[in-house]
GUFI-841680 format. One record per residue (C-alpha): residue in three letters; chain; x, y, z; residue number from 1. Coordinates in steps of 0.25 Angstrom, whole numbers, plus 5000, padded with zeros to 4 digits. Layout:
N
  residu  chaine     X     Y     Z  num
     ALA       A     X     Y     Z  NUM
...
//
This chain:
172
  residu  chaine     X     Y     Z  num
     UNK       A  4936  5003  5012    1
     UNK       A  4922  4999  5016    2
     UNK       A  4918  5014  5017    3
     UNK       A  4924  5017  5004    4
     UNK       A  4915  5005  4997    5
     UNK       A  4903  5009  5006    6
     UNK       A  4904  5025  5000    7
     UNK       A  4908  5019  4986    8
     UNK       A  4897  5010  4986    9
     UNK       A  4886  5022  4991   10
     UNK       A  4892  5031  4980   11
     UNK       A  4889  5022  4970   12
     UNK       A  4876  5019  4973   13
     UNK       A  4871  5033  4972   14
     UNK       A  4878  5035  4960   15
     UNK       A  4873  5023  4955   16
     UNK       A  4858  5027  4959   17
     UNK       A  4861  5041  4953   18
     UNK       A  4864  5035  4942   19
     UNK       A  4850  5028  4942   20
     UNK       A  4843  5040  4946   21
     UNK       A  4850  5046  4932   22
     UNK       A  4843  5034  4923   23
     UNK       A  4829  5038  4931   24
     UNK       A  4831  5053  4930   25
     UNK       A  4834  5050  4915   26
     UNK       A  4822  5044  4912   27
     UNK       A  4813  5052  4917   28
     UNK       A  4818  5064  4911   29
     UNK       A  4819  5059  4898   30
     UNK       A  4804  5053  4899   31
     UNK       A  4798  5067  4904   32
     UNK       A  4807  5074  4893   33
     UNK       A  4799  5064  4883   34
     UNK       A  4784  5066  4890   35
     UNK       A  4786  5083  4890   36
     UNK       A  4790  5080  4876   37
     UNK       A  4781  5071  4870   38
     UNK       A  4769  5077  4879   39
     UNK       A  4771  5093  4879   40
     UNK       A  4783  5094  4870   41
     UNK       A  4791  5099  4880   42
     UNK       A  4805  5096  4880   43
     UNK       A  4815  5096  4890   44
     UNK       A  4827  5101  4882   45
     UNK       A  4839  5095  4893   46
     UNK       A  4836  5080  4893   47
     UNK       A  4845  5076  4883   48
     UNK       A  4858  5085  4893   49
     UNK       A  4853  5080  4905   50
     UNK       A  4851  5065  4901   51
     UNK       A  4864  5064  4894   52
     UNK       A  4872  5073  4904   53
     UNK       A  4865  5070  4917   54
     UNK       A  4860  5057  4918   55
     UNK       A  4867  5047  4910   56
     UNK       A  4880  5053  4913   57
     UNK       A  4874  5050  4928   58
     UNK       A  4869  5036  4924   59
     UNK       A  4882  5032  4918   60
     UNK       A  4894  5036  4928   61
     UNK       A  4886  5037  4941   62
     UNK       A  4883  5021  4944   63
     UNK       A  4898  5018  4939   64
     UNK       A  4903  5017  4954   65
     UNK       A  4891  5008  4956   66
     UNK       A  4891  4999  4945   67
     UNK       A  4907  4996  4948   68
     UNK       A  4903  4993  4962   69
     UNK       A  4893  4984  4960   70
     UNK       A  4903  4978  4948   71
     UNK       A  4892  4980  4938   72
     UNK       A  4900  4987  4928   73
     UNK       A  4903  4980  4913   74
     UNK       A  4914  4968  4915   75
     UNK       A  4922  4959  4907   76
     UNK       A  4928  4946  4912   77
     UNK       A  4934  4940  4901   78
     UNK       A  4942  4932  4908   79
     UNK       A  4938  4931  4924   80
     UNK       A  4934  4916  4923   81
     UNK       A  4947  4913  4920   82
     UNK       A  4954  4920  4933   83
     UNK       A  4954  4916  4947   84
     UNK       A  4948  4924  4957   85
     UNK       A  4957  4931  4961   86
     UNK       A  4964  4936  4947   87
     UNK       A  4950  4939  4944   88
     UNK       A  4948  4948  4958   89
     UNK       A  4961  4955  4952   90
     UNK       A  4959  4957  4940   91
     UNK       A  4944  4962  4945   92
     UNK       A  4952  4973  4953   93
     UNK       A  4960  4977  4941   94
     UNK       A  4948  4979  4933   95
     UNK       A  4944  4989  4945   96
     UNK       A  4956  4996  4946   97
     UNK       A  4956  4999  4931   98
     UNK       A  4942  5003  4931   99
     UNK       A  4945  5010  4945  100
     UNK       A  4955  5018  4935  101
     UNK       A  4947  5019  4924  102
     UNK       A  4936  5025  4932  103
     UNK       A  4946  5034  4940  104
     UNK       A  4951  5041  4926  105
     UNK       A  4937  5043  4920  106
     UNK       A  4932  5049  4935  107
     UNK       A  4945  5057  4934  108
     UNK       A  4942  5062  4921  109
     UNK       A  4928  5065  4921  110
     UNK       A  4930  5073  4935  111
     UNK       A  4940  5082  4926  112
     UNK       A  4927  5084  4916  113
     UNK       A  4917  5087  4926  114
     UNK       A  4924  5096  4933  115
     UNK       A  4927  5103  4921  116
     UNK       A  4914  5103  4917  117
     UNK       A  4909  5108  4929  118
     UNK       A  4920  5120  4929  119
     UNK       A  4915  5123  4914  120
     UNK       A  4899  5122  4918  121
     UNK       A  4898  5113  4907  122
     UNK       A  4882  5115  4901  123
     UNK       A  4873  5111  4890  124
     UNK       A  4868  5121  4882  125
     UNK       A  4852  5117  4878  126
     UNK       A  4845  5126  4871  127
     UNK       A  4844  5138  4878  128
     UNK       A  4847  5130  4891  129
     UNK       A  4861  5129  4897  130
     UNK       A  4860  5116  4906  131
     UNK       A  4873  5114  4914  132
     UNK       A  4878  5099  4914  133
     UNK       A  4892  5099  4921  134
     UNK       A  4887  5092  4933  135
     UNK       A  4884  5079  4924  136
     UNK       A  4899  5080  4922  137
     UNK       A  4902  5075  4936  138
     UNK       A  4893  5059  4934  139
     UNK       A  4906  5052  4927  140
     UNK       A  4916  5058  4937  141
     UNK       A  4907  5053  4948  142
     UNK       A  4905  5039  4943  143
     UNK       A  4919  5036  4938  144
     UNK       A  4925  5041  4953  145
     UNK       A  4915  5032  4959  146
     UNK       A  4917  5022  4951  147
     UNK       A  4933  5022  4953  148
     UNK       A  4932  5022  4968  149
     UNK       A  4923  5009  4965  150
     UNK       A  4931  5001  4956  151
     UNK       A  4943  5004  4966  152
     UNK       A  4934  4997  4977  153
     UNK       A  4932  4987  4967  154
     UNK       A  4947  4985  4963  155
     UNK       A  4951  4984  4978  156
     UNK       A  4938  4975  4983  157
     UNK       A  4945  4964  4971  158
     UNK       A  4955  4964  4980  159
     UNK       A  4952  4965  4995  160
     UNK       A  4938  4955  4997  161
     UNK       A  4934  4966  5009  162
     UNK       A  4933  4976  5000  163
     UNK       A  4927  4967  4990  164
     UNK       A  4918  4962  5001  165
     UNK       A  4913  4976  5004  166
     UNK       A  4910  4979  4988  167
     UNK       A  4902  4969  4986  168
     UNK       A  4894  4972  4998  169
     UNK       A  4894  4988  4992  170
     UNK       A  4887  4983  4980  171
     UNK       A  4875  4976  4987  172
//
């Protein structure tokens, strides 16, 4: 199992840095589409695709699997204060597996789409530019698949204190 955590936990860092990567890649293009426009009206026709297609669809699946890991995802706890440690360590796990499920549906789903987008060679037609986007279909499969194996781990580590040992290491 500590293999399993060790890969899990490598995976989700690189997509969590792609991810990063996407947000700096994003700024800088937009700013240079803006200077060539502003300075030499020149404008770069395929920011608006690639921006939308590319790299927030990257910024918003691809760090799911480590945002899970390192529990940084949106929570509620309405009533934890008033459970004992070991209801709420159950209840913790129940909430993974239903988001392990969740996650499991979405990343089945969206691997369906992407492989029938890339069957299809899905493109964006741009003036008189066809720029082919298909491959942007495959972010949201990747970070829902990583991030069901990861709430999975999470489910399990409620429950054994090695594995949970070994998670909380991963996520320093």
């Amino acid at each position: 199992m500590g293999k399993l955590v060790a890969i899990a936990r490598m995976i989700a860092r690189t997509m969590g840095y792609i991810g990063a990567l996407a947000v700096v890649a994003m700024m800088l293009h937009i700013s240079l589409d803006v200077v060539l426009r502003n300075l030499f009206r020149i404008s770069m026709n395929t920011v608006p695709e690639i921006v939308a297609r590319y790299y927030m669809t990257a910024l918003a699946f691809l760090p799911l699997g480590w945002l899970e890991l390192r529990r940084q995802m949106i929570s509620v706890e309405l009533i934890d204060f008033a459970l004992s440690e070991r209801v709420r360590q159950y209840s913790d796990a129940l909430v993974m597996v239903v988001a392990s499920v969740i996650y499991g549906f979405l990343a089945w789903t969206n691997w369906d789409k992407a492989l029938s987008e890339t069957r299809v060679g899905t493109l964006v037609e741009i003036a008189t530019y066809k720029m082919p986007v298909w491959h942007s279909f495959y972010f949201a499969p990747i970070g829902f698949t990583l991030a069901t194996v990861i709430t999975a781990l999470l489910a399990i580590g409620y429950l054994n204190p090695t594995l949970a040992a070994q998670l909380d290491e991963a996520t320093e």
